[in-house]
Residue, then its C-alpha position, 0 to 999 in steps of 0.5 A: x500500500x502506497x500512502x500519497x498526499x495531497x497538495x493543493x498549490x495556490x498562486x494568490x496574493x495573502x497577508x504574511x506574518x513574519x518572525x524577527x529573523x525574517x522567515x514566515x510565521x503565518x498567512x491569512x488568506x480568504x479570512x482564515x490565519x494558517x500557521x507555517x507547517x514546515x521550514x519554508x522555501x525561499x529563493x530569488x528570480x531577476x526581472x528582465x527590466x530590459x523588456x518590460x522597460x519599467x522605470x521607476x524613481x530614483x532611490x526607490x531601491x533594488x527593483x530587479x530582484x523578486x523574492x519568493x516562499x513557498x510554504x506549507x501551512x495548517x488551518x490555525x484559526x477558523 
């Protein structure tokens, strides 16, 4: 017997609450909080500025950079 698990992936915007170190701690999404279940992924990507020839204003800090999580979560909070 094969034990499988199910994993649902949700590409949406959520409020995030961080620890002091900078790691997730929590989310809430569609009203419910979510507590983070296991250690988070965490990597960056690179816009291609030279295409979208976005301009932004002087100072505004670094903008080519993206960061991103992945987490797993639990319902903490109905």
């Amino acid at each position: 017997m094969t034990a499988t698990v199910s994993e649902t992936t949700i590409d949406a915007s959520v409020d995030v609450r961080f620890t002091a170190a900078g790691t997730p701690l929590a989310v809430r999404y569609d009203g419910r909080v979510w507590a983070v279940a296991a250690e988070p992924l965490h990597w960056f990507t690179r816009d291609s500025w030279w295409e979208t020839q976005r301009t932004v204003p002087v100072g505004i800090g670094n903008v080519v950079d993206i960061e991103h999580w992945r987490v797993q979560v639990r319902l903490i909070c109905p």
